[in-house]
DSSP file (Angstrom, degrees, kcal/mol; ACC not computed):
  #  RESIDUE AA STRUCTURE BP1 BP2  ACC     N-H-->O    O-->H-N    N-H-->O    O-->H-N    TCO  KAPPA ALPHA  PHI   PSI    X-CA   Y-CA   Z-CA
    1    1 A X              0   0    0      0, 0.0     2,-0.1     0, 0.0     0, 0.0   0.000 360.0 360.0 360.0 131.6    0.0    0.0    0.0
    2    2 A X        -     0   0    0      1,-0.1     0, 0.0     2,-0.1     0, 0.0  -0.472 360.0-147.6 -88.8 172.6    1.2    3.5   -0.5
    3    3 A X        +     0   0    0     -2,-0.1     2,-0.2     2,-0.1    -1,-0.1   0.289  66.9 104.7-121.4  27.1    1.6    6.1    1.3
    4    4 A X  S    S-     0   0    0      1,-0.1     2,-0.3     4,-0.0    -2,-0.1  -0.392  72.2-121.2 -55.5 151.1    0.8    8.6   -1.2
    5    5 A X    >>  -     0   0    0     -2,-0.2     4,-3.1     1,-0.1     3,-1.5  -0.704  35.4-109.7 -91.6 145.7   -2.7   10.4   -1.1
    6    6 A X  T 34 S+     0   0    0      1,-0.3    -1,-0.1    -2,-0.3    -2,-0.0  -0.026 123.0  57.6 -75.8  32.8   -4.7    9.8   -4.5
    7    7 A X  T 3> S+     0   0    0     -2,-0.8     4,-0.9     3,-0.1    -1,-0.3   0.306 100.6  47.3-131.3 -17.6   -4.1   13.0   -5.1
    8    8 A X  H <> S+     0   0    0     -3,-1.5     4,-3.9     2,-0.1    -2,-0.2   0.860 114.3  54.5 -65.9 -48.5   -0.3   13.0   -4.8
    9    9 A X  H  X S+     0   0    0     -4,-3.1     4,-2.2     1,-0.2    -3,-0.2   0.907 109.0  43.7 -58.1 -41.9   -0.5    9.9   -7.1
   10   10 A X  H  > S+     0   0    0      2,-0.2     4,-1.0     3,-0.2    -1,-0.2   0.655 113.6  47.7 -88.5  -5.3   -2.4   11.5   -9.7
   11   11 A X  H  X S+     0   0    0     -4,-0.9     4,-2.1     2,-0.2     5,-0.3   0.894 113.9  56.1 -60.1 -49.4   -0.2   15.1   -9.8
   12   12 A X  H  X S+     0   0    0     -4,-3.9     4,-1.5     1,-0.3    -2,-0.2   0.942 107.4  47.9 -55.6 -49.8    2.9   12.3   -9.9
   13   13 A X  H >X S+     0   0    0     -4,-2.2     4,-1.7     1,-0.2     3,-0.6   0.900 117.7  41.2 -51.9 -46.9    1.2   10.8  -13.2
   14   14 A X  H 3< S+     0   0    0     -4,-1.0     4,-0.4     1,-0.3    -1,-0.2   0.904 106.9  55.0 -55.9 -59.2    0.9   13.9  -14.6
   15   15 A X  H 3< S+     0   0    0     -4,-2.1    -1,-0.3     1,-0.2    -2,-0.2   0.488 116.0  45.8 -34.6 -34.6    4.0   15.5  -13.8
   16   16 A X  H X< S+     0   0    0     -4,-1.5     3,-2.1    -3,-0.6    -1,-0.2   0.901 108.8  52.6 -81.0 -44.3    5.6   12.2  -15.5
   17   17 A X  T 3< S+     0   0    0     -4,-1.7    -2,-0.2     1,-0.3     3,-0.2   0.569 106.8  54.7 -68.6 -29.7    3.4   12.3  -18.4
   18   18 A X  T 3  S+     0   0    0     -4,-0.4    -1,-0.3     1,-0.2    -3,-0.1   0.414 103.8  55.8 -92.7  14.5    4.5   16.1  -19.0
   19   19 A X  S <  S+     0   0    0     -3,-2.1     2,-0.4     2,-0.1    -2,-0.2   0.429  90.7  77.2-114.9  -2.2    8.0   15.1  -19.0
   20   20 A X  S    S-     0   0    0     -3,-0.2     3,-0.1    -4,-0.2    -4,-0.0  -0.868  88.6-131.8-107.7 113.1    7.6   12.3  -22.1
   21   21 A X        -     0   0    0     -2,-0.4     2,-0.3     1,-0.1    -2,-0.1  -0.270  41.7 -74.4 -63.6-173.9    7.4   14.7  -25.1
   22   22 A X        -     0   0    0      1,-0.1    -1,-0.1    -4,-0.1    -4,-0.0  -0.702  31.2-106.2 -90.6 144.6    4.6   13.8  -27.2
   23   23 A X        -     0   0    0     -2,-0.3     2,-0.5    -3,-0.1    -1,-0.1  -0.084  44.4-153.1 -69.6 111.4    3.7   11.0  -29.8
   24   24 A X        -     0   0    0      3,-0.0     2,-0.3     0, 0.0     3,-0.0  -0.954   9.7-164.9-100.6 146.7    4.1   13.3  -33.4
   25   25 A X        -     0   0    0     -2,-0.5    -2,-0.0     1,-0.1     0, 0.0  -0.979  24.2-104.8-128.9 117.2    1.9   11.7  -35.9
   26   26 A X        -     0   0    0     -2,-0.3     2,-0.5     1,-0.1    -1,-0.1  -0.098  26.0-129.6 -35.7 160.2    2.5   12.9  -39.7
   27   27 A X        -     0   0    0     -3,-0.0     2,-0.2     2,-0.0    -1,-0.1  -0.955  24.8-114.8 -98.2 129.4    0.2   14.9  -40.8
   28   28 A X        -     0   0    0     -2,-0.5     0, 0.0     1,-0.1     0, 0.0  -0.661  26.6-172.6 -75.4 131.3   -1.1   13.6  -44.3
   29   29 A X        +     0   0    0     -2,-0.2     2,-1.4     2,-0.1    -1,-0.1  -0.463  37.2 135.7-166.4  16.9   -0.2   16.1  -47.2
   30   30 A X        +     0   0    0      3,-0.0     2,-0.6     2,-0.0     3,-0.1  -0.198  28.4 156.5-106.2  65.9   -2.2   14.4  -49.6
   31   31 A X        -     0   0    0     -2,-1.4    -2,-0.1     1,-0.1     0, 0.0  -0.715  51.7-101.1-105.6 142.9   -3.9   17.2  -51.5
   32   32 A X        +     0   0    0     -2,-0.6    -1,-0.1     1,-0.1     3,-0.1   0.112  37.9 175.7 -34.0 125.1   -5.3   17.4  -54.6
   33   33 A X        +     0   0    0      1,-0.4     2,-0.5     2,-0.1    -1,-0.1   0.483  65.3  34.7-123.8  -1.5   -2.9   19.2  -56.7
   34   34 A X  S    S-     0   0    0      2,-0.0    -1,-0.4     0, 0.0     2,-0.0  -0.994  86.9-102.8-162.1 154.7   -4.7   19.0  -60.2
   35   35 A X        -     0   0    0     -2,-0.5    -2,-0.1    -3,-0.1     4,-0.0  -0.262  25.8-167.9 -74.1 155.3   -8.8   19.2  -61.3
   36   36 A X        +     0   0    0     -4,-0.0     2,-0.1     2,-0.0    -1,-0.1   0.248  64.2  68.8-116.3   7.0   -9.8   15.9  -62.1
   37   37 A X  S    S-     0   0    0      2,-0.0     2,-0.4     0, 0.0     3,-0.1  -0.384  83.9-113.1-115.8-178.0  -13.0   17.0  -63.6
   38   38 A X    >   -     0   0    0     -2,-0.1     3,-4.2     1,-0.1     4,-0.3  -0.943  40.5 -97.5-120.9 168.9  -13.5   18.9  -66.7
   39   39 A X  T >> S+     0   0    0     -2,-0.4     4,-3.8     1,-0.3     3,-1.8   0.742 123.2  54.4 -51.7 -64.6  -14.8   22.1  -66.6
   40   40 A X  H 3> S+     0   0    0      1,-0.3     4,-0.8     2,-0.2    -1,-0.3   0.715 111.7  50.6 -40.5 -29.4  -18.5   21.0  -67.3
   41   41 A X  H <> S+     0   0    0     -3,-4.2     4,-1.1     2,-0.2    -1,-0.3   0.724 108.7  47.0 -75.8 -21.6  -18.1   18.8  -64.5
   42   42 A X  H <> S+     0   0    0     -3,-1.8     4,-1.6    -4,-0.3    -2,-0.2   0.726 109.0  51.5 -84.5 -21.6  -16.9   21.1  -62.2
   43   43 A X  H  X S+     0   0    0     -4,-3.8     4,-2.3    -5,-0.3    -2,-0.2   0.959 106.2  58.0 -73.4 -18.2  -19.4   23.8  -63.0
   44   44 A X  H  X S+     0   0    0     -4,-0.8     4,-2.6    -5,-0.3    -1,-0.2   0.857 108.8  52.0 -66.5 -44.5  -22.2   20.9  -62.4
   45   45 A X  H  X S+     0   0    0     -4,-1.1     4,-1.6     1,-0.2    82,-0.2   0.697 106.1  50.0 -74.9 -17.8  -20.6   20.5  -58.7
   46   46 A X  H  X S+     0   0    0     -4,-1.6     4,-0.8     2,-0.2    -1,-0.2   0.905 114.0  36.5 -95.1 -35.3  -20.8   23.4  -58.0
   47   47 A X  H  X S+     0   0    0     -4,-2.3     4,-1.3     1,-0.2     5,-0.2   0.972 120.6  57.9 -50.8 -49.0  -24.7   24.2  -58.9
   48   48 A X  H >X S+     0   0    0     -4,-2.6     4,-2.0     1,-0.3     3,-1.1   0.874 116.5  33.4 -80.5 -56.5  -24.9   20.2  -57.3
   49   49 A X  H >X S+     0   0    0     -4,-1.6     3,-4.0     1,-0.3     4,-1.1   0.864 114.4  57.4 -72.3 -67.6  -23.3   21.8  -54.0
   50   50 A X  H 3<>S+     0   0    0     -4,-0.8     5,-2.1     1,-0.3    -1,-0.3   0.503 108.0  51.0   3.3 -47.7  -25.1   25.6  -54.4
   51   51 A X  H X<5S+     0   0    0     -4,-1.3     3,-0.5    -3,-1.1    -1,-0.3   0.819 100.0  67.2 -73.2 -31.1  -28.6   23.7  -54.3
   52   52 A X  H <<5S+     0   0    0     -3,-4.0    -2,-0.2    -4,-2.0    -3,-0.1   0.868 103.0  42.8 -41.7 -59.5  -27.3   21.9  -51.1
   53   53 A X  T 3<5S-     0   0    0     -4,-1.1    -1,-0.2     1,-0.0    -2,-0.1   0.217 124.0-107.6 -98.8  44.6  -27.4   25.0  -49.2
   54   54 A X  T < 5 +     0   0    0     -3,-0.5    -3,-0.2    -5,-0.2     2,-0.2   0.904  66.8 155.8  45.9  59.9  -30.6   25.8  -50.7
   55   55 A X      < -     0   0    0     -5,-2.1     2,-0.6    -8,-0.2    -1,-0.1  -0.310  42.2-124.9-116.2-176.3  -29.1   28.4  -52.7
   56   56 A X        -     0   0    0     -2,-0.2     2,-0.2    -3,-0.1    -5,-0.1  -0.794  25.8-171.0-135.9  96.2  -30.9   29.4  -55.9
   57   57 A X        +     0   0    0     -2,-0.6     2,-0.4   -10,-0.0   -10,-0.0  -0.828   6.8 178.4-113.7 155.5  -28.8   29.2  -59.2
   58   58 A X        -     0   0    0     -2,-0.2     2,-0.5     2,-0.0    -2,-0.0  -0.902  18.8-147.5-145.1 150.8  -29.9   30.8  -63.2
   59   59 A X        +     0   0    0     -2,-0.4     2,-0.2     9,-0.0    -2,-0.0  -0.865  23.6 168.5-117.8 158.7  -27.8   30.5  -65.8
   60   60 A X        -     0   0    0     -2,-0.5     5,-0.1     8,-0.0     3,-0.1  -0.913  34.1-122.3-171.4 138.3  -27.9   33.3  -68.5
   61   61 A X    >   -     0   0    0     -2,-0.2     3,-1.4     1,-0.2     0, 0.0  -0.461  41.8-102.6 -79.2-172.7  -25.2   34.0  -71.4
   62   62 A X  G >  S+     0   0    0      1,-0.3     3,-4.9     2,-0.2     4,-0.4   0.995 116.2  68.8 -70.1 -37.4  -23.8   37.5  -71.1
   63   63 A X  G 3  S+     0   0    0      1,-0.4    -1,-0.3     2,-0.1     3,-0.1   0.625 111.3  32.3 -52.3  -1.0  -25.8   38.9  -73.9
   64   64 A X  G X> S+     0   0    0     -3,-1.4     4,-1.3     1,-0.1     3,-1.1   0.053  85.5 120.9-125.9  27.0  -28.9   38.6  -71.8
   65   65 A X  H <> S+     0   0    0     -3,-4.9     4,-1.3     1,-0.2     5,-0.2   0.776  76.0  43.4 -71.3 -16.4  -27.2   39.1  -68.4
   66   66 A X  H 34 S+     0   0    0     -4,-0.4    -1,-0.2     2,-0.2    -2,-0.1   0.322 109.6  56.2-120.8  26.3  -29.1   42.0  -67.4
   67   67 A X  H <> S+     0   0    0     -3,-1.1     4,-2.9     3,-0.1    -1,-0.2   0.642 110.2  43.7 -93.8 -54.6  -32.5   40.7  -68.5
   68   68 A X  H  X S+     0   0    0     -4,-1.3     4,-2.7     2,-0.2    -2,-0.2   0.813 109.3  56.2 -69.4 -43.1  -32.3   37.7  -66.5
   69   69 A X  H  < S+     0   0    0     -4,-1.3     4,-0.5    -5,-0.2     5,-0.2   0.977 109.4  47.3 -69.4 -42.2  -31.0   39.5  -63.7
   70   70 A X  H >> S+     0   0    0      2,-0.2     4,-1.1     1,-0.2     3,-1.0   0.868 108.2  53.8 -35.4 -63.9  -34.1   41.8  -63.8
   71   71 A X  H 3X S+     0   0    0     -4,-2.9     4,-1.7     1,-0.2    -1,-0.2   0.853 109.7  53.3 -60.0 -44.4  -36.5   39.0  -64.1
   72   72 A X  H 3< S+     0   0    0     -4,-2.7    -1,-0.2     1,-0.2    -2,-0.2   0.437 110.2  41.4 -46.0  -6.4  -34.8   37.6  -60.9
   73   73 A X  H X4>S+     0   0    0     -3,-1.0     5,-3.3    -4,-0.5     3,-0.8   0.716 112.9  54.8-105.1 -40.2  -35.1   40.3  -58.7
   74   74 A X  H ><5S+     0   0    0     -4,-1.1     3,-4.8     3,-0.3    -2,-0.2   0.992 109.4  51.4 -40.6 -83.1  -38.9   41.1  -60.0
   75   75 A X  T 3<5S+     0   0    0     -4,-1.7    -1,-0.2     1,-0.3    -3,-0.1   0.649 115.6  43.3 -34.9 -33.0  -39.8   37.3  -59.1
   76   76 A X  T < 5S-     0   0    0     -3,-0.8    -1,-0.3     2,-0.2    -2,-0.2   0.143 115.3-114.9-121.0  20.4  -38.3   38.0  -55.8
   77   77 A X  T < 5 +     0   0    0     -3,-4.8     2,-0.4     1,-0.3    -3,-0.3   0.678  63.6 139.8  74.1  25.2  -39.6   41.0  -55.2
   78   78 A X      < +     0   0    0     -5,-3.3    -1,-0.3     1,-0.2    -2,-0.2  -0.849   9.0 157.9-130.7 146.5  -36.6   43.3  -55.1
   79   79 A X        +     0   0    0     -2,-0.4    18,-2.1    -3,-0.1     2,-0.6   0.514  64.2  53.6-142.1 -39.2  -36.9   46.5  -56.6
   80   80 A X  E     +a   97   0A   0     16,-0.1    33,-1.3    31,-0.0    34,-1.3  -0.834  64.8 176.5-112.2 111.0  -34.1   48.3  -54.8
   81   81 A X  E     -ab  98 114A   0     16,-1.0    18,-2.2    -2,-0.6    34,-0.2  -0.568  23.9-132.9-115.6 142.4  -30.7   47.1  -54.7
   82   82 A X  E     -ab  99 115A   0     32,-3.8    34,-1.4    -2,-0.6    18,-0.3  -0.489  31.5-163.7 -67.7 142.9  -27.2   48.2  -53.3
   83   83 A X        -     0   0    0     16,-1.7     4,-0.4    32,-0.1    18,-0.3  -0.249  32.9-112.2-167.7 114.3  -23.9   48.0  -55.4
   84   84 A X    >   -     0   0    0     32,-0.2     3,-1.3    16,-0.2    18,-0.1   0.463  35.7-132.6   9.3 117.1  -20.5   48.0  -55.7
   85   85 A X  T 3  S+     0   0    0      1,-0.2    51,-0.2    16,-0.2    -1,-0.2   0.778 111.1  56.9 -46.8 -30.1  -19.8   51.2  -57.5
   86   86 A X  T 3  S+     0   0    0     49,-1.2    50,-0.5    48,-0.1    -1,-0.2   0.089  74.5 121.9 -89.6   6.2  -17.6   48.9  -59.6
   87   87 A X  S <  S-     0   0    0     -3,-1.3     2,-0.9    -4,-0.4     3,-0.1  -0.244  78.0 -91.8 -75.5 168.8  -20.5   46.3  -60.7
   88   88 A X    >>  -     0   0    0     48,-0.2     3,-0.8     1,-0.2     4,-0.8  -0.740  20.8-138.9 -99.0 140.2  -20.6   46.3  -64.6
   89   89 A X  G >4 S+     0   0    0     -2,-0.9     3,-1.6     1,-0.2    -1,-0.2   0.908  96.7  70.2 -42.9 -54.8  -22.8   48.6  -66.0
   90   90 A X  G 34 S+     0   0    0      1,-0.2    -1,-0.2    -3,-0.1    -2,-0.0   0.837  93.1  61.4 -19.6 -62.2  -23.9   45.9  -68.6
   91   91 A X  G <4 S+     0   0    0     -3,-0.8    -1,-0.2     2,-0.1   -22,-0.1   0.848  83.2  93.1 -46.3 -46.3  -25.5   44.1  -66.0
   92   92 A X    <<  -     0   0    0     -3,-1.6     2,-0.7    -4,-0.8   -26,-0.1  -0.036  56.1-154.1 -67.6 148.1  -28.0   46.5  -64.9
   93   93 A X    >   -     0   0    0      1,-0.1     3,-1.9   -28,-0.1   -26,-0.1  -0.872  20.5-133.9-116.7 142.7  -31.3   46.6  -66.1
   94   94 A X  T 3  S+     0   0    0     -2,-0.7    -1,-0.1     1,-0.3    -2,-0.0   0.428  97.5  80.9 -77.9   8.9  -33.2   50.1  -65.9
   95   95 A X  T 3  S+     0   0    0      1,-0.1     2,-0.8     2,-0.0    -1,-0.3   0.570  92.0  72.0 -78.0 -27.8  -36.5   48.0  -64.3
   96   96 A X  S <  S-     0   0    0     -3,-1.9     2,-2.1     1,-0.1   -16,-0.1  -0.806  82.2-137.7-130.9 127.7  -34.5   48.3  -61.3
   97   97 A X  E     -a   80   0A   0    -18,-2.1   -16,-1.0    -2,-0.8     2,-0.3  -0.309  32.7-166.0 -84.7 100.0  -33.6   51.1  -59.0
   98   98 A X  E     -a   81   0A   0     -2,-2.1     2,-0.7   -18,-0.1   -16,-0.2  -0.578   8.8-158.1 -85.6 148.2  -29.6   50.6  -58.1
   99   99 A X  E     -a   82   0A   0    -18,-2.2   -16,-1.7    -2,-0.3     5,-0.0  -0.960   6.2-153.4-118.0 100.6  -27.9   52.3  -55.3
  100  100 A X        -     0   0    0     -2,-0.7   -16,-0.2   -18,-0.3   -15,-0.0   0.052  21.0-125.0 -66.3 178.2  -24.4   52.5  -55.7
  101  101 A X        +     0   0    0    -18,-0.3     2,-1.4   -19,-0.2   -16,-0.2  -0.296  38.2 162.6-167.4 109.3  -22.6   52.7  -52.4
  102  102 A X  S    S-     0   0    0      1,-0.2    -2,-0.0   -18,-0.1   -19,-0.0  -0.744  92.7 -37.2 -59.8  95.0  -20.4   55.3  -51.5
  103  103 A X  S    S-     0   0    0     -2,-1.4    -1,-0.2     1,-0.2    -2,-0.1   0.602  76.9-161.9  68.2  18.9  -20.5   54.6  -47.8
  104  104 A X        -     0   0    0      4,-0.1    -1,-0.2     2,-0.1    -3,-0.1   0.123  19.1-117.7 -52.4 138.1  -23.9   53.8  -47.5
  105  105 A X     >  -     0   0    0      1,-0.1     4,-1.2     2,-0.1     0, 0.0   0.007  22.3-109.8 -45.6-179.7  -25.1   54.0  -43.7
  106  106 A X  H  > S+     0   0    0      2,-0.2     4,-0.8     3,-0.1    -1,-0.1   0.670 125.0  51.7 -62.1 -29.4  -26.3   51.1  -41.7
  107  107 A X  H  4 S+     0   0    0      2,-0.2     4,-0.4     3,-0.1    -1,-0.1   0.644 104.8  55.7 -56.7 -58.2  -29.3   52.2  -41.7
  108  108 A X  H >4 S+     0   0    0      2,-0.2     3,-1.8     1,-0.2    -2,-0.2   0.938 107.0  55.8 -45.6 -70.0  -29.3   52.7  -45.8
  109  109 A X  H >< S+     0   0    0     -4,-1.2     3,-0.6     1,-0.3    -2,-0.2   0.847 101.5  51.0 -39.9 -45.9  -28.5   49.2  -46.1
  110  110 A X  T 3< S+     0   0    0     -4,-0.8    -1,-0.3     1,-0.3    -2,-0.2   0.674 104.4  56.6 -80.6   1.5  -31.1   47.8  -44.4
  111  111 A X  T <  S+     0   0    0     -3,-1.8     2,-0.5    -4,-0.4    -1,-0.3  -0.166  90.7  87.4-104.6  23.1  -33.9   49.7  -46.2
  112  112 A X  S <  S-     0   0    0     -3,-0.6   -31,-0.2     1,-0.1     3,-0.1  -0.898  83.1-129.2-105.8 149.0  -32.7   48.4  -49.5
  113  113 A X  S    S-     0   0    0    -33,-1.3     2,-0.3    -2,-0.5   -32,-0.2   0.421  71.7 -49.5 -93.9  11.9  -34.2   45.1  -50.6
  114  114 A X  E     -b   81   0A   0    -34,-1.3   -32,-3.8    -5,-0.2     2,-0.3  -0.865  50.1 -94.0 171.6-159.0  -30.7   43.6  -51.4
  115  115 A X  E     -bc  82 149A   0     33,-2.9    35,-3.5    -2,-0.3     2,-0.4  -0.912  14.4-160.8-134.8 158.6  -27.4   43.7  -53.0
  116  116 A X  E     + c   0 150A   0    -34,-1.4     2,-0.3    -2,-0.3   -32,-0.2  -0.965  27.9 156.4-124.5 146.9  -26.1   42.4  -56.2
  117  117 A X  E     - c   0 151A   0     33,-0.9    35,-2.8    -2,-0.4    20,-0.2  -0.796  33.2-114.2-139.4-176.8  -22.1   42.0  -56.5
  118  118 A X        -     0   0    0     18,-1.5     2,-0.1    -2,-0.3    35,-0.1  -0.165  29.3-116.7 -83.2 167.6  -19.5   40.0  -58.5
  119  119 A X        -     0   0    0     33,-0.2    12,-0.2    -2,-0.2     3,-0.1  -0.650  11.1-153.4 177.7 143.6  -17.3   37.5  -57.4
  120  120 A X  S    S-     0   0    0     10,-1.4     2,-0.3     1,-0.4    11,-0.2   0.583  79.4 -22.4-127.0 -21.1  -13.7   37.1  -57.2
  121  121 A X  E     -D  130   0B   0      9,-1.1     9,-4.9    37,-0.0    -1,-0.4  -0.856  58.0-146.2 174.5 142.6  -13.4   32.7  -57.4
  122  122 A X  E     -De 129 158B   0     35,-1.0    37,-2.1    -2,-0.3     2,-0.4  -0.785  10.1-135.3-114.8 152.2  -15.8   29.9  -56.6
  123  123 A X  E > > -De 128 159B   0      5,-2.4     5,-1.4    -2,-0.3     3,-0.6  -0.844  11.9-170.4-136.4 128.3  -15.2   26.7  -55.3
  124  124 A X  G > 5S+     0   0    0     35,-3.0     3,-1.5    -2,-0.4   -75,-0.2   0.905  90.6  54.6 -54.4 -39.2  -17.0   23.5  -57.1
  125  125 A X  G 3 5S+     0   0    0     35,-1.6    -1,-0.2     1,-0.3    36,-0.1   0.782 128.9  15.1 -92.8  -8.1  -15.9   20.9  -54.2
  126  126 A X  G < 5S-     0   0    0     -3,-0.6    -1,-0.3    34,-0.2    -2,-0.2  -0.032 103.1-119.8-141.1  56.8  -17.5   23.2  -50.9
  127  127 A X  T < 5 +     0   0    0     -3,-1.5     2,-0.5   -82,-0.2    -3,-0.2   0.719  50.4 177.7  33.3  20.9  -19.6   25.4  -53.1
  128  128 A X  E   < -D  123   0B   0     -5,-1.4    -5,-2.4     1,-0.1     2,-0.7  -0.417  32.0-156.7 -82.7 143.2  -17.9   28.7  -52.0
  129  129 A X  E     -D  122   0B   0     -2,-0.5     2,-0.8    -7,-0.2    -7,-0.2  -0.772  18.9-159.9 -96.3  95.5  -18.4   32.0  -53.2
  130  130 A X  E     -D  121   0B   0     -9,-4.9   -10,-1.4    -2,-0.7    -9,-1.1  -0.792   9.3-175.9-101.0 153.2  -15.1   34.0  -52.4
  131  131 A X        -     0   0    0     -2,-0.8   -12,-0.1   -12,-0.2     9,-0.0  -0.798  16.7-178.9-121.2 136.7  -15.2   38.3  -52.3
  132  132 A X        -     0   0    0     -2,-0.4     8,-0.1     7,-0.1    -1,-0.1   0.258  48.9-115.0-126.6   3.8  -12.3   40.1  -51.8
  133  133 A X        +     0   0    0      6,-0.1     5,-0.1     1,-0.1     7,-0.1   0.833  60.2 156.7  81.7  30.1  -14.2   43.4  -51.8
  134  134 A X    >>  -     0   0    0      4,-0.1     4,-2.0     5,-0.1     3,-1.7  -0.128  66.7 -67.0 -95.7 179.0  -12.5   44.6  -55.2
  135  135 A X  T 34 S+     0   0    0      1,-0.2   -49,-1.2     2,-0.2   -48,-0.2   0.810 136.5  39.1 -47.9 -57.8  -14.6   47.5  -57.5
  136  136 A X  T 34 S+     0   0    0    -50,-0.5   -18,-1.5   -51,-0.2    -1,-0.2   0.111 117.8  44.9-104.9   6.9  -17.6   44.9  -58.4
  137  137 A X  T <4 S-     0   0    0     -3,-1.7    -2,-0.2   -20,-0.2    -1,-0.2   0.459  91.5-166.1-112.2 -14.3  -17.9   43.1  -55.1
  138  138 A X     <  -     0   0    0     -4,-2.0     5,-0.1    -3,-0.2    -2,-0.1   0.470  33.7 -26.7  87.7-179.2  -17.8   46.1  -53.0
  139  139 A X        -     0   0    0      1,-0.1    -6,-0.1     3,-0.1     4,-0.1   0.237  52.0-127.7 -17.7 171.0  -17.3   46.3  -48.9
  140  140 A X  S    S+     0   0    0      2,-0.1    -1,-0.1     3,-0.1    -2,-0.1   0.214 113.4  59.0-114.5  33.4  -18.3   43.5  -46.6
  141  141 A X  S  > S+     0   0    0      3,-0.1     4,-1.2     2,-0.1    -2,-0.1   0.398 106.4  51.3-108.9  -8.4  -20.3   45.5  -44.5
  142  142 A X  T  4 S+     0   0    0      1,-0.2     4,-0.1     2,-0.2    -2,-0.1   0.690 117.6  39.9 -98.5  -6.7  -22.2   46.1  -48.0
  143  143 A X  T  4 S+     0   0    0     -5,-0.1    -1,-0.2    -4,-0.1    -2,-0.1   0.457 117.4  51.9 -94.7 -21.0  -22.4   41.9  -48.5
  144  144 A X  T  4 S+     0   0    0     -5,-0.0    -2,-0.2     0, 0.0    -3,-0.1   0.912 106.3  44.2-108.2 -40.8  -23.1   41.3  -44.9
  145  145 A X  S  < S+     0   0    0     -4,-1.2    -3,-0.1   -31,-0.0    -2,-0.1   0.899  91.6  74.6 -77.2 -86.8  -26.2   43.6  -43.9
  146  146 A X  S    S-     0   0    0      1,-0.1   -36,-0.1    -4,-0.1   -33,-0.1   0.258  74.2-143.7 -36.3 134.7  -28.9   43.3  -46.7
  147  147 A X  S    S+     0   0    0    -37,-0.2     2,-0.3     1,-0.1    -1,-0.1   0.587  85.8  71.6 -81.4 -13.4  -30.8   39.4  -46.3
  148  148 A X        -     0   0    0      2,-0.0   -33,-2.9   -35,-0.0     2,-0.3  -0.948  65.3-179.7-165.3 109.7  -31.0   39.1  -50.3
  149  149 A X  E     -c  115   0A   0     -2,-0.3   -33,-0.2   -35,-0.2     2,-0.1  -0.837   7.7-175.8-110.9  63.1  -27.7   38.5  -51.7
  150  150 A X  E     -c  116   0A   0    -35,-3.5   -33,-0.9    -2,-0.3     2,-0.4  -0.592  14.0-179.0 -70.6 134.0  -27.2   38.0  -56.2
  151  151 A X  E     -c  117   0A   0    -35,-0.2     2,-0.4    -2,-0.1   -33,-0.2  -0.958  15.2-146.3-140.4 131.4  -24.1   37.4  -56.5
  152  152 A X        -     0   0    0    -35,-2.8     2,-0.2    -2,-0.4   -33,-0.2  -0.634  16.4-178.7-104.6 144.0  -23.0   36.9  -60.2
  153  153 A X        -     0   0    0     -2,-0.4     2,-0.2   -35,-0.1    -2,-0.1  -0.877  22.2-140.2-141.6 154.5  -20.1   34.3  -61.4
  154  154 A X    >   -     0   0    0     -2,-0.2     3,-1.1   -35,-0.0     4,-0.0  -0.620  30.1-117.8-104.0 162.7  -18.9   33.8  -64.8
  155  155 A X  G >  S+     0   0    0      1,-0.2     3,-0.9    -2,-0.2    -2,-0.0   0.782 113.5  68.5 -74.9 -24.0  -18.3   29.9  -65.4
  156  156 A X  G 3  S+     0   0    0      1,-0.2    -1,-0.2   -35,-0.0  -117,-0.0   0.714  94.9  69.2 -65.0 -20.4  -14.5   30.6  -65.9
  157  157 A X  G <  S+     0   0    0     -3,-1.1   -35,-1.0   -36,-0.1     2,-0.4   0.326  78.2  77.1 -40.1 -30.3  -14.7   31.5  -62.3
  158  158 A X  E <   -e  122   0B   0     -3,-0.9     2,-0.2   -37,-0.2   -35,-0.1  -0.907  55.6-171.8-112.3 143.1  -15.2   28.7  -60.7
  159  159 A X  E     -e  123   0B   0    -37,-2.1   -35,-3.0    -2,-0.4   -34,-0.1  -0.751  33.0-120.7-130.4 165.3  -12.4   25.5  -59.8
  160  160 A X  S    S-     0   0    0     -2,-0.2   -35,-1.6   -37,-0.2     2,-0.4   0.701  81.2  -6.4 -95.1 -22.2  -12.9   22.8  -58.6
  161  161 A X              0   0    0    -37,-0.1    -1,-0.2   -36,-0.1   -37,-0.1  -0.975 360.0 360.0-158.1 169.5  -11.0   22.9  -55.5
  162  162 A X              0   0    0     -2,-0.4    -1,-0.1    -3,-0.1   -39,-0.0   0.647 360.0 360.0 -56.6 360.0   -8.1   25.2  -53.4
């Protein structure tokens, strides 16, 4: 029997246990370094994943881009929308009252019925949308307040993985 207290015993275990450095276990480095899809397959994974998080995607070629986008905002009720000073003009349709924003307030933002931006790179294999806030994606204060989000990708835009 000892004549340690079971609280001496289990400081001792510890105190031993912090003196054994620790078991390193590789870390596995085995990432995808090249697409395996072609481009029509990756653009299919990414709508595949986009629908997954209930997301709502429309395809349109450019010549009709700002047609399509019009009839999508109509359908969804949005009539005033915020946007990157830097969005392409092309896009807009004159159905629809745009709001640039220069600094729009907080306040400004939330009385608009959404925002439309651009894109800077999608990814097919976790469906992400990335912004870097550049001229045609705009702030992120101007992506993050308004609930109703368009956000327009070209298909050359999206890879299939990082």
């Amino acid at each position: 029997m000892s004549s340690l207290s079971s609280r001496d015993r289990i400081l001792q275990r510890i105190r031993r246990a912090n003196t054994q450095p620790p078991a390193q276990q590789p870390i596995p480095r085995n990432y995808d370094h090249v697409s395996g899809r072609t481009p029509a397959e990756t653009l299919a994974q990414f709508d595949e994943r986009l629908r997954d998080y209930d997301a709502r995607v429309f395809t349109a070629h450019s010549a009709a881009i700002s047609s399509v986008i019009a009839e999508i905002l109509i359908a969804a009720n949005r009539r005033r929308i915020a946007i990157p000073t830097g969005l392409p003009a092309e896009w807009r349709s004159e159905t629809i009252e745009w709001i640039g924003d220069t600094n729009l307030s907080v306040d400004a933002l939330n009385s608009v019925d959404g925002v439309m931006t651009a894109a800077t790179v999608c990814v097919a294999a976790s469906g992400s949308i990335a912004l870097q806030h550049g001229p045609a994606e705009g702030r992120r204060a101007l992506t993050l307040l308004p609930d109703y989000h368009l956000c327009v990708v070209e298909a050359s835009q999206i890879v299939e993985t990082l």
